[in-house]
gemmi code that builds the backbone of each chain (N, CA, C; Angstrom):
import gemmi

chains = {
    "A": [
        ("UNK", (72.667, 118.320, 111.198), (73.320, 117.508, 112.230), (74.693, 117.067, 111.744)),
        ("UNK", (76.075, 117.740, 112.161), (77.281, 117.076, 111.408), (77.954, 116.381, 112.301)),
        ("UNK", (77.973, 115.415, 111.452), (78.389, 114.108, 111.943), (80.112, 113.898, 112.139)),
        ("UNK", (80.705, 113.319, 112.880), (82.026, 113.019, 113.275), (82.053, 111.263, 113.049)),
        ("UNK", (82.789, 111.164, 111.630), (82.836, 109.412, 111.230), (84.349, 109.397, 111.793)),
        ("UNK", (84.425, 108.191, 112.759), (85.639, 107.783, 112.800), (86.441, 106.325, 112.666)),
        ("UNK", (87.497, 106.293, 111.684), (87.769, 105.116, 110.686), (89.024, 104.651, 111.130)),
        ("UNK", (89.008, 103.340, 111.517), (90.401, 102.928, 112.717), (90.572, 101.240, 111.655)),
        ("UNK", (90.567, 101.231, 110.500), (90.702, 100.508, 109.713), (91.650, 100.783, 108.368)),
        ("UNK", (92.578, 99.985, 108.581), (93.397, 100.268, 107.286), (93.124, 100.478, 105.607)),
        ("UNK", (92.924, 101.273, 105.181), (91.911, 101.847, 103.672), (92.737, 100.569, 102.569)),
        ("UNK", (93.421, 99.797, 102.766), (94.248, 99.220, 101.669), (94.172, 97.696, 102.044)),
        ("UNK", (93.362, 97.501, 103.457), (92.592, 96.174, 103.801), (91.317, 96.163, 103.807)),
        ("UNK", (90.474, 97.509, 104.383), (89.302, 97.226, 104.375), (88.697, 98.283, 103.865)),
        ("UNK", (87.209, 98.453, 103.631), (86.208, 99.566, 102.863), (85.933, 100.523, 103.769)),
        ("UNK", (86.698, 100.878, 105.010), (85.804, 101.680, 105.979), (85.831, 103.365, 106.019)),
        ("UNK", (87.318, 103.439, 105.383), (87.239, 104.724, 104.822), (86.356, 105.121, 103.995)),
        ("UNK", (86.278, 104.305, 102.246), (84.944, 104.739, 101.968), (84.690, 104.964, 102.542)),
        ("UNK", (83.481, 104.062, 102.914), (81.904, 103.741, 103.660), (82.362, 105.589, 104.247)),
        ("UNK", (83.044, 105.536, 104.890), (82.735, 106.966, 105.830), (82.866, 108.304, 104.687)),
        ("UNK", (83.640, 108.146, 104.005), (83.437, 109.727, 103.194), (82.288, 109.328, 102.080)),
        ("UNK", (81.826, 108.303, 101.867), (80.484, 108.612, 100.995), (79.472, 108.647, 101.856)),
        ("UNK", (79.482, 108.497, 102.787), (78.470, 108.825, 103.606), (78.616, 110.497, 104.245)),
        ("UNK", (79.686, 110.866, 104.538), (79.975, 112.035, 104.974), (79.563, 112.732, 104.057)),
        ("UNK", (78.284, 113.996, 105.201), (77.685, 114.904, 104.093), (77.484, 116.221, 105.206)),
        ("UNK", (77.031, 117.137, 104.739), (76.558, 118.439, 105.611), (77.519, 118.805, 106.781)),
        ("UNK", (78.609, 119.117, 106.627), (79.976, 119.619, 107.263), (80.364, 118.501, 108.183)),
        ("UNK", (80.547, 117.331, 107.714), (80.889, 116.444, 108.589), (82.671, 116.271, 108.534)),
        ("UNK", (83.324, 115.697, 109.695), (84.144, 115.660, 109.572), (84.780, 113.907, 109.574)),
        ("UNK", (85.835, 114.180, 109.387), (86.533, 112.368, 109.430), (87.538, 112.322, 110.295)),
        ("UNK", (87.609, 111.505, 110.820), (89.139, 111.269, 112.337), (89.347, 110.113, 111.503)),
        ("UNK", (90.821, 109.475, 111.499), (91.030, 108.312, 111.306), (91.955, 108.202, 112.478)),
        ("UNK", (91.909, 107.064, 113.149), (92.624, 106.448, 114.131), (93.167, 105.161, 114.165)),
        ("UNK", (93.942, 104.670, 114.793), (94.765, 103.583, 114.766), (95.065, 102.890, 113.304)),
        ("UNK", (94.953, 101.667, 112.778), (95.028, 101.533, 111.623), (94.552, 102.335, 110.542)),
        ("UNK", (93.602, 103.111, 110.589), (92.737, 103.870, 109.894), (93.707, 105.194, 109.281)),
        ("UNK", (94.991, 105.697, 110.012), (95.784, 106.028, 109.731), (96.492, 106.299, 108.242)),
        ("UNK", (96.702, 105.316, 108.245), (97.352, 104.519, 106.842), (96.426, 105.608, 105.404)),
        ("UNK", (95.549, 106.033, 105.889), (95.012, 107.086, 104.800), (95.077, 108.226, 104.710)),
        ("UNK", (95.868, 108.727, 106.074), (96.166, 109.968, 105.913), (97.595, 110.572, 105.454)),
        ("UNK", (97.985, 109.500, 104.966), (99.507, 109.570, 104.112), (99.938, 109.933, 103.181)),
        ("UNK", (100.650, 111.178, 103.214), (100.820, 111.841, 101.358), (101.029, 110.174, 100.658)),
        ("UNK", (101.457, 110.614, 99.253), (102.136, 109.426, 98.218), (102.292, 108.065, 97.908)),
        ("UNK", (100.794, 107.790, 98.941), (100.011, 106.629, 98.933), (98.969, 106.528, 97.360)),
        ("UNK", (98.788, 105.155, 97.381), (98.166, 104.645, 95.840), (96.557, 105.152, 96.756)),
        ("UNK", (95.979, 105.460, 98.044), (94.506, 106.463, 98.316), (94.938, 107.840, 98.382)),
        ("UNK", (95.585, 108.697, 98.870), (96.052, 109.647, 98.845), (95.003, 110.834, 98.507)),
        ("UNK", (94.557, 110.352, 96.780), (94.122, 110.897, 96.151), (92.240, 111.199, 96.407)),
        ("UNK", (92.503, 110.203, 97.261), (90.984, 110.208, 97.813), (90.674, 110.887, 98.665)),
        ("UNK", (91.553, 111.456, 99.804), (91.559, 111.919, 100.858), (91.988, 113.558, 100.434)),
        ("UNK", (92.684, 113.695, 99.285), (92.874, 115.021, 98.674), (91.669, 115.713, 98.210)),
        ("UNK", (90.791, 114.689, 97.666), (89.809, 115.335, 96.900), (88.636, 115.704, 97.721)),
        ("UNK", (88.800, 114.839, 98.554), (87.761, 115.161, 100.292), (87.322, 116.090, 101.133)),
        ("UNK", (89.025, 116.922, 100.590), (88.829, 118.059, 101.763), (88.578, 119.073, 101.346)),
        ("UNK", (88.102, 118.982, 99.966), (87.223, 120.123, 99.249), (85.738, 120.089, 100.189)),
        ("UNK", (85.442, 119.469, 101.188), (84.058, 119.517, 101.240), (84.068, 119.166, 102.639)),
        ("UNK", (85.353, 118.295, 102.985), (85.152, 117.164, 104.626), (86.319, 118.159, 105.353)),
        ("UNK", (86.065, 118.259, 106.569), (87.256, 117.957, 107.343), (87.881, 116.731, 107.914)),
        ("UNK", (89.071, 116.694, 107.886), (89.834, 115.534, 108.145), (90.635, 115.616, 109.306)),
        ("UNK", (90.706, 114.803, 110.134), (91.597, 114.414, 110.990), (92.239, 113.376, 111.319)),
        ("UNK", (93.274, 113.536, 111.843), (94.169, 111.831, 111.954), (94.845, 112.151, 113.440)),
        ("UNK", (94.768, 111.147, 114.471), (95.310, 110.793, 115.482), (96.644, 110.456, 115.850)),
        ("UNK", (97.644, 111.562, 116.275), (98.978, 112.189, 116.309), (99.750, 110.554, 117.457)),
        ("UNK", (99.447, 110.216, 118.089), (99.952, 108.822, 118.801), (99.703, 107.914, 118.071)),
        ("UNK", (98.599, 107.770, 117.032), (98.285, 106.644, 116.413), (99.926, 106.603, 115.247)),
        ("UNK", (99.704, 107.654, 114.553), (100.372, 108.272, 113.583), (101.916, 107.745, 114.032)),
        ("UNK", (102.645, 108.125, 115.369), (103.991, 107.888, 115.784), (104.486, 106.952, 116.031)),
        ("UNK", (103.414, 105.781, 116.692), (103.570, 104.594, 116.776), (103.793, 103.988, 115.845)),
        ("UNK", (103.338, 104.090, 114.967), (103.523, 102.761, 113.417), (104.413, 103.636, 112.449)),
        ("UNK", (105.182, 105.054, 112.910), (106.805, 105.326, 112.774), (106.310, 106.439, 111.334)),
        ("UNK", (105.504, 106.824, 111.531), (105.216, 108.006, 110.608), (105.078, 109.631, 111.199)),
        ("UNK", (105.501, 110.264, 110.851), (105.894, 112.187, 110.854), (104.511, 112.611, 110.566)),
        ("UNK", (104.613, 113.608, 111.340), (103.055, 115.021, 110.924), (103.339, 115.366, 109.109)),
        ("UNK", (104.962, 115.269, 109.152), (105.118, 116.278, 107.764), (104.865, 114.827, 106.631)),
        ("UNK", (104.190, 114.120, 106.757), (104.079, 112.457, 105.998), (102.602, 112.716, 106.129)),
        ("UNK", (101.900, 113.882, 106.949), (100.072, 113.960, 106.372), (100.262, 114.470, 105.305)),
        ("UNK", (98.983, 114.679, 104.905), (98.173, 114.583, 103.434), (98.258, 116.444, 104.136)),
        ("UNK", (98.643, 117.385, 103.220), (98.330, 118.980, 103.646), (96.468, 119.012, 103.441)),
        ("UNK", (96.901, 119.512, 104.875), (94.687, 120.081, 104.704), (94.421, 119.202, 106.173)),
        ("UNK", (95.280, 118.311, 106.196), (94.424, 116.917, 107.125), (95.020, 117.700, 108.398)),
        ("UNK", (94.279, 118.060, 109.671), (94.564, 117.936, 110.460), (95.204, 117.187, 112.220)),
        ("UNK", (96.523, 117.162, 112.522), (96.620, 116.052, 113.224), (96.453, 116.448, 115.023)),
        ("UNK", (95.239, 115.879, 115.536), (94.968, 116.202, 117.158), (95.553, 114.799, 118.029)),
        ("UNK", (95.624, 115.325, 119.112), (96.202, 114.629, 120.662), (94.756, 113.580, 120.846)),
        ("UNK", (95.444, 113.159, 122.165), (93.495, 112.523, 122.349), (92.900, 113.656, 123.212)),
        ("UNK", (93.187, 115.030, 123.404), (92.684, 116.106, 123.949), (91.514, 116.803, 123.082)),
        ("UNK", (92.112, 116.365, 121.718), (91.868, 116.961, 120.625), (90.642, 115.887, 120.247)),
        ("UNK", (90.857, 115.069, 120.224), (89.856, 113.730, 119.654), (88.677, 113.525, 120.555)),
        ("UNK", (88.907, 114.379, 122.306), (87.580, 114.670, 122.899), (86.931, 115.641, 122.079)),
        ("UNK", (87.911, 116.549, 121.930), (87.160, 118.059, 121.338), (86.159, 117.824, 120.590)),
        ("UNK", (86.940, 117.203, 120.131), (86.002, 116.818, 118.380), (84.452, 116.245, 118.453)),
        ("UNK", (84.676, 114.877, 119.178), (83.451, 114.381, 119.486), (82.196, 114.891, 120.738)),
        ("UNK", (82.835, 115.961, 121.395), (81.888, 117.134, 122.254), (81.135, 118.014, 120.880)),
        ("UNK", (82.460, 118.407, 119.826), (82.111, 119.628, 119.091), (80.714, 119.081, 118.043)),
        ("UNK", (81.020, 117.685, 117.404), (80.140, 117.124, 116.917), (78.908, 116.709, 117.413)),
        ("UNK", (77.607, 116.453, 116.980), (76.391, 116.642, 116.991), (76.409, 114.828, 117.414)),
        ("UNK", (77.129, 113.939, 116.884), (77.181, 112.641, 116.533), (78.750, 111.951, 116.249)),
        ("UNK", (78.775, 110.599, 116.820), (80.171, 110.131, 116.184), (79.173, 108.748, 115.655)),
        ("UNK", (79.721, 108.777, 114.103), (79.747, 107.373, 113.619), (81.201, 106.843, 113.484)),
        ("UNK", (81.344, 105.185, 113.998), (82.102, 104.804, 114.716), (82.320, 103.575, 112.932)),
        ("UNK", (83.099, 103.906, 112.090), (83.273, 102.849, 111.017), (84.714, 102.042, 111.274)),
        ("UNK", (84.146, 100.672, 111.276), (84.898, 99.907, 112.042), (85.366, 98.417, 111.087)),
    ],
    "B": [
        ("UNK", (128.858, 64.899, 127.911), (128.635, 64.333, 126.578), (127.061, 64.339, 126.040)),
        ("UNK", (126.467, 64.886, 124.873), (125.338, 65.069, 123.987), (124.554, 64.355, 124.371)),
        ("UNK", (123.268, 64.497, 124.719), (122.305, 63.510, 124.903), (122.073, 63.860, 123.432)),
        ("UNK", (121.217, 62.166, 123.274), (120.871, 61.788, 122.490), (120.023, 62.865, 121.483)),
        ("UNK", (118.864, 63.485, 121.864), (118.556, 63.887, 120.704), (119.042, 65.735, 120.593)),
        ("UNK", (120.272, 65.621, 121.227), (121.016, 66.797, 120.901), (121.724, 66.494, 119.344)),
        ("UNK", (122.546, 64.895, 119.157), (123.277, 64.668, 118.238), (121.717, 64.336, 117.403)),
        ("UNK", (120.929, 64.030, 117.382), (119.956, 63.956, 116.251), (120.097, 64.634, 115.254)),
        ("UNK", (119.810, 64.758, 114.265), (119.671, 65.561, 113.325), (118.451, 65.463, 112.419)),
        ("UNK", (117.572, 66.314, 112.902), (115.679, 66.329, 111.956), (115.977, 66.798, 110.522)),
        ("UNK", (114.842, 66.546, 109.924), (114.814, 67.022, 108.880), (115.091, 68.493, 108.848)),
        ("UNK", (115.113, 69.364, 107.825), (114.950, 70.715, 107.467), (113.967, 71.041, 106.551)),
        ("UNK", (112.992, 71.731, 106.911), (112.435, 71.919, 105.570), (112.493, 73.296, 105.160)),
        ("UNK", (112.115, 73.868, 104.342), (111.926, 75.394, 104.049), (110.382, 75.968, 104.873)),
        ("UNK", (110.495, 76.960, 105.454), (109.251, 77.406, 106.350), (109.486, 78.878, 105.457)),
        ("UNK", (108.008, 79.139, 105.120), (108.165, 80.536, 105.100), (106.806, 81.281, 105.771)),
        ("UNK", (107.316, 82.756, 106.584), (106.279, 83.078, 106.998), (105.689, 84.134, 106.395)),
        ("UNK", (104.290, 84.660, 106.042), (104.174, 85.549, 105.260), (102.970, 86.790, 106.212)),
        ("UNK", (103.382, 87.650, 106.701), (102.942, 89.023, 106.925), (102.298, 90.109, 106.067)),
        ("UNK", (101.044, 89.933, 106.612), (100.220, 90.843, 105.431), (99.188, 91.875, 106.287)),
        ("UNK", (99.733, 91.625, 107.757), (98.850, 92.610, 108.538), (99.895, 94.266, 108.795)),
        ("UNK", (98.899, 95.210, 109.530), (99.926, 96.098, 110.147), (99.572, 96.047, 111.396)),
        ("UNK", (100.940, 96.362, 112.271), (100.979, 96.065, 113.366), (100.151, 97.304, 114.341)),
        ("UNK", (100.300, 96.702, 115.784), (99.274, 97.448, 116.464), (97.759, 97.590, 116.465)),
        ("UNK", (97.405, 97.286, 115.458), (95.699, 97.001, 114.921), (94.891, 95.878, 115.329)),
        ("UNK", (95.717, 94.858, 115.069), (95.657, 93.340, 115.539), (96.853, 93.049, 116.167)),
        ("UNK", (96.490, 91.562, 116.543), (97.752, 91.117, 117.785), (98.168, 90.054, 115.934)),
        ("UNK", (97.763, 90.084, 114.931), (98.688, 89.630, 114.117), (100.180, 89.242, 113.924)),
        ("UNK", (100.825, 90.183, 114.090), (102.171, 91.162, 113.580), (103.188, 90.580, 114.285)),
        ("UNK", (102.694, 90.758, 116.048), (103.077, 90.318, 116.923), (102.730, 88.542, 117.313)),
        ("UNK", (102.558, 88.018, 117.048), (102.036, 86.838, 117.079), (102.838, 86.006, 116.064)),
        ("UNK", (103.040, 86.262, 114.758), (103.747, 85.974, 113.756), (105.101, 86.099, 113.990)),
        ("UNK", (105.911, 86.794, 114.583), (106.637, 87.393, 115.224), (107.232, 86.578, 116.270)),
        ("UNK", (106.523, 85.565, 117.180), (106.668, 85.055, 118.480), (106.601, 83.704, 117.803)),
        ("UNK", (106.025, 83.093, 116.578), (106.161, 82.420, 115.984), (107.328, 81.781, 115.205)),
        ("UNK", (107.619, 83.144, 114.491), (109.386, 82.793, 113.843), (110.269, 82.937, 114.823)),
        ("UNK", (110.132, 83.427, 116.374), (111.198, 83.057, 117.111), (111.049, 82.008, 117.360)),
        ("UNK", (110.334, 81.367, 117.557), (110.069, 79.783, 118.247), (110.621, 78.837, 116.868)),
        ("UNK", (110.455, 79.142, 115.636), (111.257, 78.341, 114.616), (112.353, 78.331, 114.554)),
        ("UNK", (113.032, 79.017, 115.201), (114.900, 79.347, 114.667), (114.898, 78.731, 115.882)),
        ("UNK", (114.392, 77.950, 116.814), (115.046, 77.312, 117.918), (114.547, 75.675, 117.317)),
        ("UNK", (114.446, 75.332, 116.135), (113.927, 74.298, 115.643), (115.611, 74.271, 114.016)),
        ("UNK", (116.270, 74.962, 114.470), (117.173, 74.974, 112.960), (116.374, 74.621, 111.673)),
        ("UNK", (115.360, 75.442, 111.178), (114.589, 75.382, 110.116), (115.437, 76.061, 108.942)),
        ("UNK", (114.991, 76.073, 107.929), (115.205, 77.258, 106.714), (114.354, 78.153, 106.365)),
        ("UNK", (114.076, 79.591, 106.999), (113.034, 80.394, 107.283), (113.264, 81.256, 106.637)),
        ("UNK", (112.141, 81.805, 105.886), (112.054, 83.072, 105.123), (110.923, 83.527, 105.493)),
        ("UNK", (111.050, 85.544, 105.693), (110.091, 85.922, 105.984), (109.582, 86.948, 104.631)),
        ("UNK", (108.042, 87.194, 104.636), (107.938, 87.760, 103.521), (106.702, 88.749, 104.408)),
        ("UNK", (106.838, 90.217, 103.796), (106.010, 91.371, 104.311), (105.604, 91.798, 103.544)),
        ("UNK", (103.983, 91.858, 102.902), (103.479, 91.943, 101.658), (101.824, 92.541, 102.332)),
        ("UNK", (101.291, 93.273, 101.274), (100.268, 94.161, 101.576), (100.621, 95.075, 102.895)),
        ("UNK", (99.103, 95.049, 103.982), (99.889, 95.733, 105.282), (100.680, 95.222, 105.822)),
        ("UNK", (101.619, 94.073, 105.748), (102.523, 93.748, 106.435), (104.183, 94.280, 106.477)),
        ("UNK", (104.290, 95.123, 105.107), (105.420, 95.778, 105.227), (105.127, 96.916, 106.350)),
        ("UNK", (104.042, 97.598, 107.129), (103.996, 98.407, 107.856), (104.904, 97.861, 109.363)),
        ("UNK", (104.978, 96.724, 109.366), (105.152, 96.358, 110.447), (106.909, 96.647, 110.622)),
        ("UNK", (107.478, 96.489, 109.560), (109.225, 97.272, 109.712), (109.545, 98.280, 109.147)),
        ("UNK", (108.145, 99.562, 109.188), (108.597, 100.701, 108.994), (109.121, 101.358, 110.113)),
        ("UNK", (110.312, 102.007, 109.911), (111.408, 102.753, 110.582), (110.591, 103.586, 111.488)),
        ("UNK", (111.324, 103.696, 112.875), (111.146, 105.003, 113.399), (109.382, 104.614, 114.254)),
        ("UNK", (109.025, 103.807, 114.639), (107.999, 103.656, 115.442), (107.955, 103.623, 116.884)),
        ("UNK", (107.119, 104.507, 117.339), (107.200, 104.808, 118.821), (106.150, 104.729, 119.352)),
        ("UNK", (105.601, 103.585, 119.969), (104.323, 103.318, 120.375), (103.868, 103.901, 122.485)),
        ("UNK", (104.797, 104.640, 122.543), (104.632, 105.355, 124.296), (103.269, 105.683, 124.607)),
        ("UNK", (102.743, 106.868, 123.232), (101.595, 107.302, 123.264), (100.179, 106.708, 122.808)),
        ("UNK", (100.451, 105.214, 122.769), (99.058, 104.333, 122.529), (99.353, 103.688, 123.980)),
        ("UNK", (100.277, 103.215, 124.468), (100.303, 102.456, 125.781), (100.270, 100.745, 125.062)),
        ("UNK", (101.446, 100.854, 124.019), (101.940, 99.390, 123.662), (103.095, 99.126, 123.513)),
        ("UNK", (103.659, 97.572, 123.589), (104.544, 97.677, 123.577), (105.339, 97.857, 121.933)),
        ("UNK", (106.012, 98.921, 121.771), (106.925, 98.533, 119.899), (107.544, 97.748, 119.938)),
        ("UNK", (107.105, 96.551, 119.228), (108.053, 95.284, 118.694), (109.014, 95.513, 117.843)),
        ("UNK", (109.035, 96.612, 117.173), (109.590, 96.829, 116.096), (111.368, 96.051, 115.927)),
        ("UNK", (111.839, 96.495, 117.248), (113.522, 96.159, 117.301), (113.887, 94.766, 117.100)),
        ("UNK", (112.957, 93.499, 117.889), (112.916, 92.839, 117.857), (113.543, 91.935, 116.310)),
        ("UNK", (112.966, 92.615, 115.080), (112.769, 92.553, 114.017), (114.817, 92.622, 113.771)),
        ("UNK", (115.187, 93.535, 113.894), (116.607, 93.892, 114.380), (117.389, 92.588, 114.776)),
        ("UNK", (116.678, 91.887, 115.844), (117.432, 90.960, 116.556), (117.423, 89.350, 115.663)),
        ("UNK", (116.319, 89.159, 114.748), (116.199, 88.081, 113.810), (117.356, 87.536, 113.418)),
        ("UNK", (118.780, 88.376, 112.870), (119.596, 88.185, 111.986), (120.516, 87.321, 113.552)),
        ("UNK", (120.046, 87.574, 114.693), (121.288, 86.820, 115.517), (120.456, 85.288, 115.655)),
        ("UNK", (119.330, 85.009, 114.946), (118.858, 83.714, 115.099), (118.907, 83.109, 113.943)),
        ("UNK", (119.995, 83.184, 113.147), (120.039, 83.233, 111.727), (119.279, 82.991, 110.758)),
        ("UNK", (117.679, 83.779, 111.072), (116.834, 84.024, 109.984), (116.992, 85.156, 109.246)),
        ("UNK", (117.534, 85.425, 108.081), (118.873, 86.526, 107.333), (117.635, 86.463, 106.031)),
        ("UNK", (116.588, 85.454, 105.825), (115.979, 86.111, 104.350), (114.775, 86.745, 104.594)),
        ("UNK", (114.853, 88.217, 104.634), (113.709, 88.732, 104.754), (113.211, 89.185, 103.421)),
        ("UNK", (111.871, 89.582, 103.162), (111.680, 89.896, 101.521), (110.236, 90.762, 101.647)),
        ("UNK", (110.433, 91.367, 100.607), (109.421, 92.641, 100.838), (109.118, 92.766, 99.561)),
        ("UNK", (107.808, 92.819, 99.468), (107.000, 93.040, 98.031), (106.798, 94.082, 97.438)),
        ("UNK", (107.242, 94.298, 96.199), (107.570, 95.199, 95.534), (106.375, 96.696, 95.644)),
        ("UNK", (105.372, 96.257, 95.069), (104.030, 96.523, 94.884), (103.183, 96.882, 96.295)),
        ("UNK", (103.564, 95.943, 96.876), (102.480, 96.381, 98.101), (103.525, 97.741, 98.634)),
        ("UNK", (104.786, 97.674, 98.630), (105.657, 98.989, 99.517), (105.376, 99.829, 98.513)),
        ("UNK", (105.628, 100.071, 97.156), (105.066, 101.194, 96.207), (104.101, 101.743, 97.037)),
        ("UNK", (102.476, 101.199, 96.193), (101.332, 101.585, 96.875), (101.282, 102.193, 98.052)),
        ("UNK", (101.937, 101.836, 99.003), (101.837, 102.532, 100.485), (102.894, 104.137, 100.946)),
        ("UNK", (103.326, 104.470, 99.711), (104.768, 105.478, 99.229), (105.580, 104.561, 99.941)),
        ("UNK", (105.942, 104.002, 100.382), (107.187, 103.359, 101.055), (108.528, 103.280, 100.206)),
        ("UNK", (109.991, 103.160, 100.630), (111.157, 102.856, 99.670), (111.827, 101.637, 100.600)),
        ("UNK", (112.891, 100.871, 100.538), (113.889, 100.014, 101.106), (114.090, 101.236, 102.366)),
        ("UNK", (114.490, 102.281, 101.884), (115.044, 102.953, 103.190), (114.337, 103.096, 104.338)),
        ("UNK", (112.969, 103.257, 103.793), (111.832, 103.351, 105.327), (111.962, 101.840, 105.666)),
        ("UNK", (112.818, 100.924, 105.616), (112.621, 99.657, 106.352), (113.334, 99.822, 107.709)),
        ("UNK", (113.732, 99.229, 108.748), (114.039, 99.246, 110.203), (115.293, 97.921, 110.070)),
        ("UNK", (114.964, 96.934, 108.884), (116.188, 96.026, 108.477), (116.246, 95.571, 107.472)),
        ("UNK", (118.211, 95.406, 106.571), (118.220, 94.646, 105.412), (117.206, 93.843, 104.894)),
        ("UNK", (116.399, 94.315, 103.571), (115.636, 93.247, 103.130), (115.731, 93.273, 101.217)),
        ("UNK", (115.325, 92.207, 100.979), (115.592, 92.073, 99.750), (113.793, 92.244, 98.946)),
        ("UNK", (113.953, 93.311, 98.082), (112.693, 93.429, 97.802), (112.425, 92.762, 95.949)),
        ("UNK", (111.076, 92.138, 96.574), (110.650, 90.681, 95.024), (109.496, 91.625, 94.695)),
        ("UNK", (109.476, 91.142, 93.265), (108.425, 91.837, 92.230), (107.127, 90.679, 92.672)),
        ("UNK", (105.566, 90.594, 92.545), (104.764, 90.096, 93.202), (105.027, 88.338, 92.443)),
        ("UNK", (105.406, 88.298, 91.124), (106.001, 87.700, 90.392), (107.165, 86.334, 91.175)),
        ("UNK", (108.012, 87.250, 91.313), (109.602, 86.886, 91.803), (108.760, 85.883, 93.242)),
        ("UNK", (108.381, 86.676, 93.883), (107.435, 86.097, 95.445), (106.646, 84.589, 95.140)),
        ("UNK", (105.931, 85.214, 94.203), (105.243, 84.007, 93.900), (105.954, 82.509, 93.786)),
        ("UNK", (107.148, 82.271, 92.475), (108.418, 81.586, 92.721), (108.817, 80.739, 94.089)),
        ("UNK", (108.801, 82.073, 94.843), (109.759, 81.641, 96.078), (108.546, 81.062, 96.616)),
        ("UNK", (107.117, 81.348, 97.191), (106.696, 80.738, 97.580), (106.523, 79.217, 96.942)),
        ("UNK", (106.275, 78.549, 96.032), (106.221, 77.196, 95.406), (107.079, 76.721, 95.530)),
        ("UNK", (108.590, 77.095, 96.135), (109.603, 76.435, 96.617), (109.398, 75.806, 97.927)),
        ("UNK", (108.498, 76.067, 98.719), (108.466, 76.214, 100.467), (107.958, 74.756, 100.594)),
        ("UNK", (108.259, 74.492, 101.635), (107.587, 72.981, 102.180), (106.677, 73.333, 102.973)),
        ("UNK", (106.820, 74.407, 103.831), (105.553, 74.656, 104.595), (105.043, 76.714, 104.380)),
        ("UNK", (104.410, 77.254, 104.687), (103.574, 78.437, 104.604), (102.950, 79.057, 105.867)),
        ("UNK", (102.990, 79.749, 106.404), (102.163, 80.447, 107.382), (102.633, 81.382, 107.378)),
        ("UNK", (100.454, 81.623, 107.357), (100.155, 83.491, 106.623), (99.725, 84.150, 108.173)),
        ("UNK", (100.040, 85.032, 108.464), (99.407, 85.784, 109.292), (99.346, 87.316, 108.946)),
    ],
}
model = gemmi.Model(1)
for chain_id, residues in chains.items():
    chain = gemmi.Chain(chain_id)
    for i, (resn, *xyz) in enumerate(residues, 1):
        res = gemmi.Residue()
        res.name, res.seqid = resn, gemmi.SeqId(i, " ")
        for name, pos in zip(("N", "CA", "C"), xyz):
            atom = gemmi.Atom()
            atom.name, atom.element = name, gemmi.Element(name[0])
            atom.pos, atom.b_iso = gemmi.Position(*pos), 0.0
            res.add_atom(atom)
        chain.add_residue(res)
    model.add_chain(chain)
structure = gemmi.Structure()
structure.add_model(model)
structure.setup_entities()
């Protein structure tokens, strides 16, 4: 059953990123949205967390979330994929489950 | 001729406000924001300080069309015509986040967590949002 965790919490205020990639297991993927953002940022002090992730997770980050708070596609983490909210239906049709880490 | 408590003259104290959210997430950012405008119509001595997520809030180049909010961001721009001119940005928290002075949206003077500390024990009053 792969799960779709999605993390709308800033990784450098709160634990919710964890919480979602240690829990993320069996081809699950990760969306981060609105604040949750903030982790999908190359040359960040998490960065490194989200690098080592996508040996195993797929990642995604929310392209309006992303523009609004004045950050570029070319400012993701390479590997992380960035979808529309066309894309952020897709996802949660394509998935079995959304856990909602908040 | 001046009414009376036009020629008054109140005290001053030092106000500083300190920003540690990022904007859009919470009504924080913005709120804090609507706050230090309402002080510069009080002739205070205001310093603002953007530390942890709160330096997100004058990163450059934000375009909020595609969430359906409004960007405060400019606003931030308009501070210096209410002559609140000390803005300050923490060294450490903009590192950590890759950030430089240049991704800011306005002149700010950036303090080591150290240097901040200082300035805050100078203040007569504090408010964190």
């Amino acid at each position: 059953m792969a799960m779709l965790h999605t993390v709308n919490k800033s990784p450098f205020e709160k634990r919710s990123l964890d919480g979602a990639l240690s829990h993320a297991v069996n081809g699950a993927a990760i969306l981060m949205i609105e604040d949750g953002i903030y982790g999908a940022l190359k040359g960040t002090a998490i960065s490194g967390k989200i690098e080592k992730s996508l040996a195993t997770l797929k990642v995604y980050v929310l392209g309006p979330d992303l523009k609004a708070r004045g950050m570029t596609e070319d400012q993701v983490i390479d590997g992380v994929t960035v979808v529309d909210y066309a894309g952020f239906v897709d996802l949660v049709t394509e998935y079995d489950k959304v856990q909602a880490w908040l | 001729m001046a009414e009376p408590w036009e020629e008054e003259e109140g005290p001053v104290k030092k106000f500083m406000f300190v920003n540690r959210k990022a904007p859009y997430g919470t009504i924080y950012a913005l709120e804090s924001l609507e706050v230090v405008l309402i002080s510069a119509a009080f002739d205070q001595d205001v310093s603002l300080v953007f530390m942890d997520d709160g330096v997100y809030q004058i990163k450059k180049g934000q375009d909020s069309k595609g969430i359906g909010m409004k960007n405060f961001s400019p606003t931030y721009r308009a501070l210096e015509g209410y002559d609140i001119e000390k803005l300050f940005v923490e060294k450490e928290s903009m590192e950590s986040r890759g950030l430089t002075a240049e991704d800011m949206i306005v002149p700010v003077e950036i303090l080591s967590k150290d240097e901040l500390t200082s300035l805050m024990e100078e203040q007569d009053v504090i408010l964190t949002f």
